[in-house]
C-alpha positions as CSV (number, residue, x, y, z in Angstrom):
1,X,8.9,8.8,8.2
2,X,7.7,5.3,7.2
3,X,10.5,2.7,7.4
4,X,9.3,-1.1,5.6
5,X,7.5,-3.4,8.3
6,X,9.1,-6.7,8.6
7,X,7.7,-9.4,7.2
8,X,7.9,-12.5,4.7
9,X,10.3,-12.5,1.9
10,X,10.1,-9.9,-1.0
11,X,8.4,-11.5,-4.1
12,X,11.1,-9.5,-6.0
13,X,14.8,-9.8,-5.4
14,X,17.6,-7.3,-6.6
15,X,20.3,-8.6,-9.0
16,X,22.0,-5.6,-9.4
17,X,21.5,-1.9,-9.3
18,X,23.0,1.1,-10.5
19,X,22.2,4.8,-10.7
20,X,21.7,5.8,-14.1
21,X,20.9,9.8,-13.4
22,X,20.9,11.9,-10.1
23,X,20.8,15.5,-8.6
24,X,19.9,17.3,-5.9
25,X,16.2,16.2,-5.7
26,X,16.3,13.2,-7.8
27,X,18.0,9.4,-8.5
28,X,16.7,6.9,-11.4
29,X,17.9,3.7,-10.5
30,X,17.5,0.6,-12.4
31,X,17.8,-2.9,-10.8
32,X,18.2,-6.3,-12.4
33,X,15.7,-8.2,-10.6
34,X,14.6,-11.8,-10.2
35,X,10.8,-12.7,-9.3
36,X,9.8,-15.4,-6.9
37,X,8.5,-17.8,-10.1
38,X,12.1,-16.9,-11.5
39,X,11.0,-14.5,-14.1
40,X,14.1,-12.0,-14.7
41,X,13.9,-8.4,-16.1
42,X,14.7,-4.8,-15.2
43,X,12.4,-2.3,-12.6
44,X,12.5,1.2,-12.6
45,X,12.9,2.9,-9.3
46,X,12.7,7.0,-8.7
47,X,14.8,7.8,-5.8
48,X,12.8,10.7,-4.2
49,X,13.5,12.2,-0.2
50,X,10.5,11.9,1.9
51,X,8.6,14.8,1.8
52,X,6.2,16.9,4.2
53,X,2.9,18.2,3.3
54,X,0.9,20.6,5.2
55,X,-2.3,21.6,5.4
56,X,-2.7,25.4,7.1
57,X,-6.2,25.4,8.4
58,X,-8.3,28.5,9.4
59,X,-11.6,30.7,9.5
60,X,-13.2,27.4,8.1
61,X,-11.0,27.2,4.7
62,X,-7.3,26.4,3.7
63,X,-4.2,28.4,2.6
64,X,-3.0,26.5,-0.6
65,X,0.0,27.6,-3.0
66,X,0.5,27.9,-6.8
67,X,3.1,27.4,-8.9
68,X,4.4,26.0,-12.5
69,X,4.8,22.1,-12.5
70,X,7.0,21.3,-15.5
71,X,6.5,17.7,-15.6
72,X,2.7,18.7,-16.2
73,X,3.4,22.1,-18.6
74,X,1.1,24.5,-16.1
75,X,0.4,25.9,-12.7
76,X,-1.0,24.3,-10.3
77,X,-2.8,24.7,-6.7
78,X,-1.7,22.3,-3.5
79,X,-1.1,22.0,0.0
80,X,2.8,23.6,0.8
81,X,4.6,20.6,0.6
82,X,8.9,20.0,0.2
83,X,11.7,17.9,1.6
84,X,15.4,18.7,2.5
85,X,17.5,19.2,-0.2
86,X,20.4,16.6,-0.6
87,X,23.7,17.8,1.3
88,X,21.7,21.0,2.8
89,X,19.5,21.1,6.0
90,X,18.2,18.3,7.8
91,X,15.9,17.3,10.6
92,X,12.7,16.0,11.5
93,X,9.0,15.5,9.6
94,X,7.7,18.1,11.9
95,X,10.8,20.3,11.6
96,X,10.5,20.1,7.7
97,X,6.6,21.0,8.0
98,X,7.8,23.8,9.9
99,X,10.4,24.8,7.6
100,X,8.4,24.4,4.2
101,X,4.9,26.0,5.5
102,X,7.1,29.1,6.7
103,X,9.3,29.6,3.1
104,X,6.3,28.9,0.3
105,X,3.9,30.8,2.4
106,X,5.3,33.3,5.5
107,X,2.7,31.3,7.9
108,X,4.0,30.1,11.3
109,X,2.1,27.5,13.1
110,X,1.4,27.5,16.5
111,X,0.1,23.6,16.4
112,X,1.0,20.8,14.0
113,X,-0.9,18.1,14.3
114,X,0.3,14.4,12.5
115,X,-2.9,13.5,9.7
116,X,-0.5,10.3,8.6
117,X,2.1,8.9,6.6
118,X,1.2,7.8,2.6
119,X,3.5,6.1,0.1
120,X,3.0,9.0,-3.4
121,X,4.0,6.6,-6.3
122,X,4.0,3.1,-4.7
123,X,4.4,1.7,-7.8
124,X,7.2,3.6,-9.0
125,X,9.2,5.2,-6.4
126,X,9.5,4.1,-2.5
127,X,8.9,8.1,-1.4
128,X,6.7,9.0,1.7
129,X,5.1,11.8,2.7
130,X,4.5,12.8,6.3
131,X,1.3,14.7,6.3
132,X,0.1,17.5,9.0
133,X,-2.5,19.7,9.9
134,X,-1.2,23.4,10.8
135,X,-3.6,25.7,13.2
136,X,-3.1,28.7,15.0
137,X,-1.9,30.7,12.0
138,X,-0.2,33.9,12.0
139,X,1.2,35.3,9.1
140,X,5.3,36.1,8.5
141,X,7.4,36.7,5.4
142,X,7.6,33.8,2.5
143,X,10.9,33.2,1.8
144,X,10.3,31.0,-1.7
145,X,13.5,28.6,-2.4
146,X,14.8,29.7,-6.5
147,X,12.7,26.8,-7.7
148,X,9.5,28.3,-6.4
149,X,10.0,31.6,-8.6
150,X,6.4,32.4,-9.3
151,X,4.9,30.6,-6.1
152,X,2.1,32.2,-4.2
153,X,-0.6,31.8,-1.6
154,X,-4.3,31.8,-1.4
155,X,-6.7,31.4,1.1
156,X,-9.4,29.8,0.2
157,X,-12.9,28.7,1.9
158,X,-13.5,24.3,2.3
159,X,-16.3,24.5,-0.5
160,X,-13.9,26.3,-2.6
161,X,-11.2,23.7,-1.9
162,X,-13.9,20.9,-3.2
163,X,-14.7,23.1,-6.5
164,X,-11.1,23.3,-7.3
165,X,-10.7,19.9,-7.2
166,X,-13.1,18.9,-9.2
167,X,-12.8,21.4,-12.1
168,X,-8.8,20.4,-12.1
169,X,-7.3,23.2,-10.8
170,X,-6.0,20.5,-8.2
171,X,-4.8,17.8,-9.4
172,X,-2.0,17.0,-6.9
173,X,-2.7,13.5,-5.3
174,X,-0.7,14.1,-2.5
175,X,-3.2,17.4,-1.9
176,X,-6.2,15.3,-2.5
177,X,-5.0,12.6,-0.5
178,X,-4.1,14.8,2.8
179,X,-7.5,16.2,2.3
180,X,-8.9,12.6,2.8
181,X,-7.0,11.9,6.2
182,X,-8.1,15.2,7.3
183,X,-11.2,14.3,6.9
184,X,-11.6,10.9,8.4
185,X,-9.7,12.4,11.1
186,X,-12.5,14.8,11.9
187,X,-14.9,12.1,11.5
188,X,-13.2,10.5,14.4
189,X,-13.3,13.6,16.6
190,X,-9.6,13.7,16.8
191,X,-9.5,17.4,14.8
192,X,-11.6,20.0,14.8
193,X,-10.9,23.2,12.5
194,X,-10.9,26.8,13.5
């Protein structure tokens, strides 16, 4: 995953900083922080593992999975997308794609290919998400994590993908935003979908 580039001196400097809530998926931290013109105050920062997303491409359309999103009070459609959970399993991006593409939707996939690498909430939360392309499909058993109670899977075709974005039953950035490298990577010849 993304690690920060070098480069000049941050135009925010911490103080302090102490965790003020945390789980198994989740930290809230607040720092004490001093800006470059001297300004003090507080920042807000969601602690969040980096996260794969993938998207499972065939027969010219895209699986996608549904579930409840409390934070947003309905269901939802997306790309299958998780990290590791804190003090459980660990490994690579691609290991992780693997892993979560398998459990939320039974398909194994015989190529992953690397879309890119986007920050999710860059203004609240230093989280990445590692983004791939899944091909050579075949289907296995889910095996849906307690929190996915509910989950399932849908094929659905490219124009239907577009609809559902635009009449909100997408409305997952990190969805929307893997769709967007997929497609400049096809513009650029370097995918082409079964």
């Amino acid at each position: 995953m993304h690690t920060d580039a070098a480069g000049p001196e941050p135009e925010i400097r911490t103080i302090s900083s102490r965790v003020v809530y945390a789980d198994n998926w989740t930290r809230l931290r607040r720092d004490e922080i001093e800006r470059s013109d001297g300004f003090k105050g507080t920042y807000a920062v969601v602690e969040r593992d980096n996260f794969a997303l993938i998207v499972p491409a065939e027969r010219g359309g895209f699986h996608l999975v549904e579930e409840y999103r409390h934070p947003l009070g309905r269901r939802g459609w997306s790309f299958p997308q998780g990290s590791f959970p804190k003090g459980g399993e660990g490994g690579t991006s691609e290991e992780l794609a693997r892993t979560e593409l398998a459990q939320e939707t039974g398909l194994r996939a015989g190529e992953l290919q690397r879309l890119g690498t986007l920050a999710v909430a860059h203004g609240m939360s230093g989280q990445y998400g590692e983004h791939w392309l899944a091909t050579e499909l075949t289907q296995g058993e889910p095996d849906l994590e307690p929190e996915e109670l509910g989950l399932r899977h849908q094929w659905v075709t490219r124009e239907e993908f577009e609809a559902m974005a635009r009449d909100g039953r997408i409305v997952d950035t990190s969805t929307l935003a893997a769709y967007a490298l997929l497609l400049m990577a096809e513009r650029r010849g370097e995918v082409i979908l079964p």
